[in-house]
C-alpha positions as CSV (number, residue, x, y, z in Angstrom):
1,X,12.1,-115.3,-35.3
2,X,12.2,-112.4,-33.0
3,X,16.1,-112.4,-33.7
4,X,16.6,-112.4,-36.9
5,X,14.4,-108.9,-37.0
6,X,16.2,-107.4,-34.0
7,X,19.7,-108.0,-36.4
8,X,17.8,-106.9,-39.4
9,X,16.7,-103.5,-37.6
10,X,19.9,-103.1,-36.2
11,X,21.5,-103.6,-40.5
12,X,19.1,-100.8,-41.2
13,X,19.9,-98.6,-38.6
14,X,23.5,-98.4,-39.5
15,X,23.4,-98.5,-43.0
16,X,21.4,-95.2,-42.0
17,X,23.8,-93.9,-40.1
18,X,26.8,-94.7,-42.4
19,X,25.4,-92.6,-45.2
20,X,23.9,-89.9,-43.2
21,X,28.0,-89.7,-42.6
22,X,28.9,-89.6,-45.7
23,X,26.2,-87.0,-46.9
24,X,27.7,-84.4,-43.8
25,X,31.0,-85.1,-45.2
26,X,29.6,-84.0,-48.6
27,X,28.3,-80.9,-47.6
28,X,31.5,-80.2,-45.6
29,X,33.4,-81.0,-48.6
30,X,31.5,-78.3,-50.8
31,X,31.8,-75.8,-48.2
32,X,35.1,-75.1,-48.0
33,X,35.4,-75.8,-51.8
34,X,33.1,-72.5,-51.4
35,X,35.0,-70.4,-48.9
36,X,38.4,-71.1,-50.4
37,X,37.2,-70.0,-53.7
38,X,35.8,-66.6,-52.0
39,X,38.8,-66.0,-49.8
40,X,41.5,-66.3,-52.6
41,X,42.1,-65.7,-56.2
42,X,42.9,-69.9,-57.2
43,X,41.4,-73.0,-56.1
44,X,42.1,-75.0,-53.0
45,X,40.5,-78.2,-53.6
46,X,41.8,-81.1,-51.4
47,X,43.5,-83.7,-52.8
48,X,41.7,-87.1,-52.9
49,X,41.6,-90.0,-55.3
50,X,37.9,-90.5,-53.8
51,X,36.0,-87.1,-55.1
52,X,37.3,-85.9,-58.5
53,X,38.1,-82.0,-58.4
54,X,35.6,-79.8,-60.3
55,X,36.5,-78.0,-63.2
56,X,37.5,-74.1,-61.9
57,X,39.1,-70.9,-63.8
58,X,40.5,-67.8,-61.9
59,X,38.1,-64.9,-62.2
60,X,38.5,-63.2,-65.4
61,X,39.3,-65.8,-67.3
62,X,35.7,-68.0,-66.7
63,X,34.1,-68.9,-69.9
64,X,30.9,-67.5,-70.5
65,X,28.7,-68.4,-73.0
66,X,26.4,-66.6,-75.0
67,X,23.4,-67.8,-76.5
68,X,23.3,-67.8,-80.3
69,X,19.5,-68.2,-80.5
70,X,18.0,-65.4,-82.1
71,X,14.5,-64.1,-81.9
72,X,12.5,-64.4,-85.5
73,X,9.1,-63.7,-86.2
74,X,6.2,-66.4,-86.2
75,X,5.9,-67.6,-90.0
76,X,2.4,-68.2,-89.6
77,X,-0.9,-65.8,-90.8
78,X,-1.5,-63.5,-88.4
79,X,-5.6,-64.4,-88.2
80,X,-8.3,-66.4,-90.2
81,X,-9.9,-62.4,-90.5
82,X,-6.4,-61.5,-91.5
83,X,-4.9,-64.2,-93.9
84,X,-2.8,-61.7,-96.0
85,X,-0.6,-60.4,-93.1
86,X,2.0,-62.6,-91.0
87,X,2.1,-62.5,-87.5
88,X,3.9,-59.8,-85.7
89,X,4.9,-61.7,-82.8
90,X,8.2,-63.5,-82.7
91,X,9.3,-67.5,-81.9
92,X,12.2,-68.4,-79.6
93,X,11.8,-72.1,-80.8
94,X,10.9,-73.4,-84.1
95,X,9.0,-71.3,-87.2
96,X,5.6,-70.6,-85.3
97,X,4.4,-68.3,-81.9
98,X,2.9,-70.1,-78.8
99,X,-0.9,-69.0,-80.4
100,X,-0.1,-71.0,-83.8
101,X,2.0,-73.7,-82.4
102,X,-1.2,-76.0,-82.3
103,X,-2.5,-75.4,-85.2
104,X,-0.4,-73.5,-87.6
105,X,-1.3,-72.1,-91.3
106,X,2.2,-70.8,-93.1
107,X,1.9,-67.4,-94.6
108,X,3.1,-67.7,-98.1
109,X,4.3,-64.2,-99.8
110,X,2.8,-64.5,-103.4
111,X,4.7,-63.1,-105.7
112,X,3.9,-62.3,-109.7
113,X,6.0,-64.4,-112.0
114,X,7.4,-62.0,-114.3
115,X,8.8,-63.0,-117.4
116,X,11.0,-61.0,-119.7
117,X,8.2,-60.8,-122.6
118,X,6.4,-59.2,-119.4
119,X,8.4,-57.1,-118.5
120,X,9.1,-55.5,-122.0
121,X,5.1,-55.3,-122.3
122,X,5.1,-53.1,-119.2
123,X,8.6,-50.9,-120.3
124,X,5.9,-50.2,-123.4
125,X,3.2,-49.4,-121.8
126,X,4.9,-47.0,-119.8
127,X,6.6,-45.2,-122.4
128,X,3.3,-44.9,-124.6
129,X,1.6,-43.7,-121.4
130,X,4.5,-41.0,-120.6
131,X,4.6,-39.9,-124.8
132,X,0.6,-39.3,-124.1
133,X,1.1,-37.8,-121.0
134,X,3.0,-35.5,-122.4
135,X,1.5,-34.4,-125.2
136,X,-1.8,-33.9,-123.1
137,X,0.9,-31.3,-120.6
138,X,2.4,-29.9,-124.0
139,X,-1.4,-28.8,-125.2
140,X,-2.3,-27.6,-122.1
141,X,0.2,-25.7,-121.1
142,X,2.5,-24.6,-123.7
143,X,5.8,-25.7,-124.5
144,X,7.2,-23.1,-121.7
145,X,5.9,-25.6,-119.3
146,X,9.1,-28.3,-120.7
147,X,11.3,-25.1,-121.3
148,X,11.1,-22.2,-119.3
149,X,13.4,-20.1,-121.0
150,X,10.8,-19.9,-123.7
151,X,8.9,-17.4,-121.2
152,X,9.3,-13.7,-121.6
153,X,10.3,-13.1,-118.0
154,X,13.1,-14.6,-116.5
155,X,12.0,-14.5,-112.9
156,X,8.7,-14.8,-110.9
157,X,6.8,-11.7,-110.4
158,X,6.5,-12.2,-105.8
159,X,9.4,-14.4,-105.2
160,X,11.5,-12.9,-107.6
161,X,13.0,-16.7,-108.2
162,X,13.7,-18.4,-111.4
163,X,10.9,-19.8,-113.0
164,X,12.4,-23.5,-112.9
165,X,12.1,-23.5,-109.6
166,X,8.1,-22.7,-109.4
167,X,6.7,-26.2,-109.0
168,X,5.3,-28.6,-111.7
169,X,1.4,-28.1,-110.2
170,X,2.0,-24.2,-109.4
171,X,3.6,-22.9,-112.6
172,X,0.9,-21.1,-115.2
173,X,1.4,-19.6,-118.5
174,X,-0.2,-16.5,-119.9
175,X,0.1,-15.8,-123.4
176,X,0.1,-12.2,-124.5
177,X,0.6,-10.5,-127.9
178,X,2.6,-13.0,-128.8
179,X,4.6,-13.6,-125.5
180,X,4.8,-16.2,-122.8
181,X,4.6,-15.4,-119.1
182,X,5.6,-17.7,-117.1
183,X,3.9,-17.5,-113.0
184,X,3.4,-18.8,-109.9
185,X,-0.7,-19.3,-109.9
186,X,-0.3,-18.7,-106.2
187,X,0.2,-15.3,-107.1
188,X,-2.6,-15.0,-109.8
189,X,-4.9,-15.9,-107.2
190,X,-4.0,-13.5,-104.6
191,X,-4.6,-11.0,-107.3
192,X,-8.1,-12.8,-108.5
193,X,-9.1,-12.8,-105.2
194,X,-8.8,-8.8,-104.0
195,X,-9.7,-7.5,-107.7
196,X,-11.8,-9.8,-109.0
197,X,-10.4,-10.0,-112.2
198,X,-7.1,-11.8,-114.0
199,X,-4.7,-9.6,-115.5
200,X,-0.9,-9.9,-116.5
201,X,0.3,-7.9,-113.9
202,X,3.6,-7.0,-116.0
203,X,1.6,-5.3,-118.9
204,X,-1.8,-4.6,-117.5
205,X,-3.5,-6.7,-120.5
206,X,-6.9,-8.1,-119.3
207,X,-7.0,-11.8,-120.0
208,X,-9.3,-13.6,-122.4
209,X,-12.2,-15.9,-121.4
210,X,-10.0,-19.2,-122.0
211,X,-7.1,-18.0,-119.7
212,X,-10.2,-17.6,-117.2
213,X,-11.5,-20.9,-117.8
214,X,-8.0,-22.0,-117.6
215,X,-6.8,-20.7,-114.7
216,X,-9.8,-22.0,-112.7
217,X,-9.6,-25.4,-114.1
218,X,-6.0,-25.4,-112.6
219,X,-7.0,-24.0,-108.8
220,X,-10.2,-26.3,-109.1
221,X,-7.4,-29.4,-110.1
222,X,-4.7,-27.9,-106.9
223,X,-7.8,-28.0,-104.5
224,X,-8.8,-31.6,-105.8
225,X,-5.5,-33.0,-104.6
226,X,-5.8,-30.7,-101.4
227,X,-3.0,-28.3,-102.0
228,X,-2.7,-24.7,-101.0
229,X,-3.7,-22.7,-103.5
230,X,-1.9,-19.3,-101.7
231,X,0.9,-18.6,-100.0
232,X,1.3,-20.1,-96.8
233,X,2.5,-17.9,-93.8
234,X,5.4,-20.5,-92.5
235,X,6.7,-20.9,-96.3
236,X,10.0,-19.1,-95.1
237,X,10.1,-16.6,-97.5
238,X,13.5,-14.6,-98.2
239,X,13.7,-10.9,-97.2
240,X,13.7,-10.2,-101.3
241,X,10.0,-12.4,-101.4
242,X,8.6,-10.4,-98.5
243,X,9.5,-7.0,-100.4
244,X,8.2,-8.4,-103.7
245,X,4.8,-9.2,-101.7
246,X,4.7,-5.4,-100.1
247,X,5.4,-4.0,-103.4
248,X,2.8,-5.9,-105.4
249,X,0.2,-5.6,-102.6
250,X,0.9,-1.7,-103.2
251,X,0.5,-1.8,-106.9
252,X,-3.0,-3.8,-106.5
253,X,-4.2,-1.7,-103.8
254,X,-3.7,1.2,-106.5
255,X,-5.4,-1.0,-108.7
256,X,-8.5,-1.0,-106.5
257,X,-8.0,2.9,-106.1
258,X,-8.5,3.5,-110.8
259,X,-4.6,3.5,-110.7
260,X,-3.5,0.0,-112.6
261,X,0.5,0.4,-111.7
262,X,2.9,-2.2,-112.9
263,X,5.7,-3.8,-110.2
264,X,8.7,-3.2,-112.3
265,X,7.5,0.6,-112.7
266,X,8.5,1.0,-108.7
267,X,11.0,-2.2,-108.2
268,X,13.0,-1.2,-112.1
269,X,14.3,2.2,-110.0
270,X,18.0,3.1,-108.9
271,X,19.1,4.6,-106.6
272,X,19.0,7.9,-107.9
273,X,15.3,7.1,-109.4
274,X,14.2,6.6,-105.4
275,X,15.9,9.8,-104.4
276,X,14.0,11.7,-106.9
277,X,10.8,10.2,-106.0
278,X,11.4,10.8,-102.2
279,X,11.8,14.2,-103.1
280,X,8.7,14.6,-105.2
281,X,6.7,13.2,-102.6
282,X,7.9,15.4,-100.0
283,X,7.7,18.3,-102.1
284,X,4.0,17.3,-103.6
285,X,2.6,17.1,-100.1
286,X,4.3,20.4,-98.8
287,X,4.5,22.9,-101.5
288,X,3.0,21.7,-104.6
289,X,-0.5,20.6,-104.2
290,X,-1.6,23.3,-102.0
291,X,-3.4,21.1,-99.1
292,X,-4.8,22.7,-96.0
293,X,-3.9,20.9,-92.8
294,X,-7.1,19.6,-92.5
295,X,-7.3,18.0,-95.8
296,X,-3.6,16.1,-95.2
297,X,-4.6,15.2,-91.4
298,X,-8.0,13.7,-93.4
299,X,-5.7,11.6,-95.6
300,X,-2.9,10.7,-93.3
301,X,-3.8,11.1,-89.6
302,X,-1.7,12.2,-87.2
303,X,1.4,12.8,-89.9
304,X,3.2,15.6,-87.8
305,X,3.7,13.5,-84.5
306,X,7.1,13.9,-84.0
307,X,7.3,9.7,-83.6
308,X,4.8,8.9,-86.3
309,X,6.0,11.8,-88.9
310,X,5.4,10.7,-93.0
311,X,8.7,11.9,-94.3
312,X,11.3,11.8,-91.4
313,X,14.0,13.0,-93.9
314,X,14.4,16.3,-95.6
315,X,15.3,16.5,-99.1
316,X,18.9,17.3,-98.7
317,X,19.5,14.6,-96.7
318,X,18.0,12.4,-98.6
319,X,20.5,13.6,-101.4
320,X,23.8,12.3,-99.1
321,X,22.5,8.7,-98.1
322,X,23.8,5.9,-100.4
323,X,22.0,2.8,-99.1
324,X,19.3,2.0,-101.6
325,X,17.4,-0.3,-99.9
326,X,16.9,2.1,-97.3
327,X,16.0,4.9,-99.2
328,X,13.1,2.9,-101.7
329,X,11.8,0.7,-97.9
330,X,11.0,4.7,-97.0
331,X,9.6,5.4,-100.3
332,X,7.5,2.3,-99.7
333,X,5.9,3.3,-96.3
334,X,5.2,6.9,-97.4
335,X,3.1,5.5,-100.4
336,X,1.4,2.9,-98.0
337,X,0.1,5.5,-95.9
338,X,-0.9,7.5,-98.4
339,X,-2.7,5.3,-99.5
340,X,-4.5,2.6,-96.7
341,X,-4.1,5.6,-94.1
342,X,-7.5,7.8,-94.8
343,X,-10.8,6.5,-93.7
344,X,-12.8,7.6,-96.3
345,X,-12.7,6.2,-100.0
346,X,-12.4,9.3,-101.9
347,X,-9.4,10.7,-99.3
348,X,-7.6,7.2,-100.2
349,X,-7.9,7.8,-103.7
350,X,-6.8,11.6,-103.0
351,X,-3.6,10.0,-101.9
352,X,-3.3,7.4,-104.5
353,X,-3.3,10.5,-107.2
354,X,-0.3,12.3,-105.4
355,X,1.5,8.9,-104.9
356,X,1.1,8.2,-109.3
357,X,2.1,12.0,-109.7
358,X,5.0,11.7,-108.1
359,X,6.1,8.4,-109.5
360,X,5.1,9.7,-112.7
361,X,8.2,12.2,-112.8
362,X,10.9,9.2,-112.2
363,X,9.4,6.4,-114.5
364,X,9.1,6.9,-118.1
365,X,6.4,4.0,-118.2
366,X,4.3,5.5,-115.9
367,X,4.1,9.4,-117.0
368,X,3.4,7.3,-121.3
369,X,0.4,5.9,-119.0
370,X,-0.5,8.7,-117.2
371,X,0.6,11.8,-119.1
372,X,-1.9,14.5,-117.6
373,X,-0.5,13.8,-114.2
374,X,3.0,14.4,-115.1
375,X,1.8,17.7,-116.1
């Protein structure tokens, strides 16, 4: 008995042995399967009818392969609080996240059969709604609101633009002996606002109590829908806007002085209109009216500093320079400080006088409204 286990040990111990062999060969076998790919460019596996080769390709030509799996989003609802939205988060395997794997609930895009009869109903409807529309527009606001050509002016009165380019909710009609006016209500209420009053600033014409109502309907309507209802400071207005604004914030400050000047009766000058003028300004405050120093230093302070002087051209030079824009920008400032320069109310309106005198003797519709100053 003791014998037969001593051989069967000994069996044991050798099949042990044998295939502890066979797995150091292995590992050898791999190894330099390993090194001799690293040390050259091609195989060197050994020949044997025992161990089968593995498959190898040089470098550069190894096959790699992509995965074609692509990512798409869980098709289940994204929460019971939330059942009309899908879930945002996206499935690598099958239609539904790791959350609604367990227990999904599909989320199901209703849609609205629409039929042809249905969708001729609604063509209707939409018509009949855009006829009434409208008509309600046409009664509101004129026909010049459809066709702006039917409007007296051709431009806008600050920008200078063409009135089909003033905006659906900004454009405002003012209808006067007979005519259309077509504006910018930005620019009515930049008026409203300093002089407390509407007027049509191109014939001085008050307006009636149901432009009134009118016009605050509108800025009541532009506030509703939380629109600016002036002129915003980064608009990026043009060089020519920016003058239109100086010259019209001159003509209401003269306003606000008892001198109601219209735009066109400064802007409508050439170039030898604004010469003219220069020179009747320059020779009302000098010769003409007869001021003392005092009184001129009351209306315009400091106006002989040599680096702050009111007319820094004389009359005959002003006679050789052909640049217009120049000549009426100068014509501007003078009238400005005129005007805004005194500190006292009646000085200011002192100045405002001169300033109508002198423009009085270049513009034919100003001396018909003011005759006994062109006197």
């Amino acid at each position: 008995m003791a014998g037969i286990r001593t051989c069967c040990a000994k069996c044991v111990q050798f099949s042990v042995n044998v295939f502890r062999c066979h797995g150091i060969f292995f590992e050898l076998y791999f190894f330099s399967l390993k090194s001799c790919h690293k040390a050259t460019s091609y195989p060197c596996p050994p020949k044997s009818f025992l161990l089968p080769s593995p498959p190898f390709f040089p470098p550069g030509k190894q096959k790699t392969v992509m995965s074609t799996q692509v990512k798409q989003q869980c098709k289940n609802i994204r929460s019971q609080k939330f059942p009309s939205e899908q879930c945002k988060y996206t499935t690598d395997k099958g239609e539904f996240c790791k959350r609604h794997k367990k227990n999904p609930q599909r989320y199901e895009v209703t849609r609205p059969l629409v039929t042809r009869a249905v969708a001729s109903s609604i063509k209707k409807i939409q018509r009949w709604w855009k006829n009434v529309h409208n008509k309600l527009l046409l009664k509101e606001k004129s026909p010049a609101f459809f066709i702006r050509s039917l409007c007296h002016n051709n431009s806008e009165l600050s920008s200078l633009g063409p009135l089909t380019d003033i905006p659906r909710d900004y454009f405002f009609v003012i209808r006067d002996k007979g005519r259309i006016w077509g504006f910018d209500i930005r620019t009515l209420v930049t008026q409203y606002e300093i002089e407390g009053f509407l007027e049509n600033p191109y014939t001085k014409e008050m307006c009636g109590p149901e432009v009134i109502s009118h016009f605050k309907e509108s800025v009541d309507k532009l506030r509703k829908w939380k629109k600016p209802v002036q002129y915003e400071a980064t608009t990026g207005l043009t060089t020519v806007q920016n003058w239109n604004l100086r010259v019209l914030d001159l003509c209401l400050r003269l306003d606000m002085l008892g001198y109601r000047i219209a735009t066109q009766w400064f802007s409508d000058l050439d170039i030898i209109g604004h010469r003219r003028l220069y020179i009747h300004l320059f020779n009302s405050w000098n010769e003409d009216i007869g001021l003392t120093l005092l009184e001129k230093e009351r209306i315009v302070p400091k106006y002989s500093v040599v680096d702050n002087k009111l007319f820094k051209w004389s009359p005959e030079k002003v006679i050789s320079k052909n640049d217009i824009d120049s000549i009426r920008r100068t014509n501007l400032n003078v009238m400005e400080r005129l005007i805004s320069s005194a500190g006292q109310q009646s000085d200011k309106t002192l100045g405002a006088m001169y300033s109508v005198m002198a423009l009085t003797r270049v513009s034919y519709r100003c001396r018909t409204a003011y005759p006994w100053l062109a006197e």
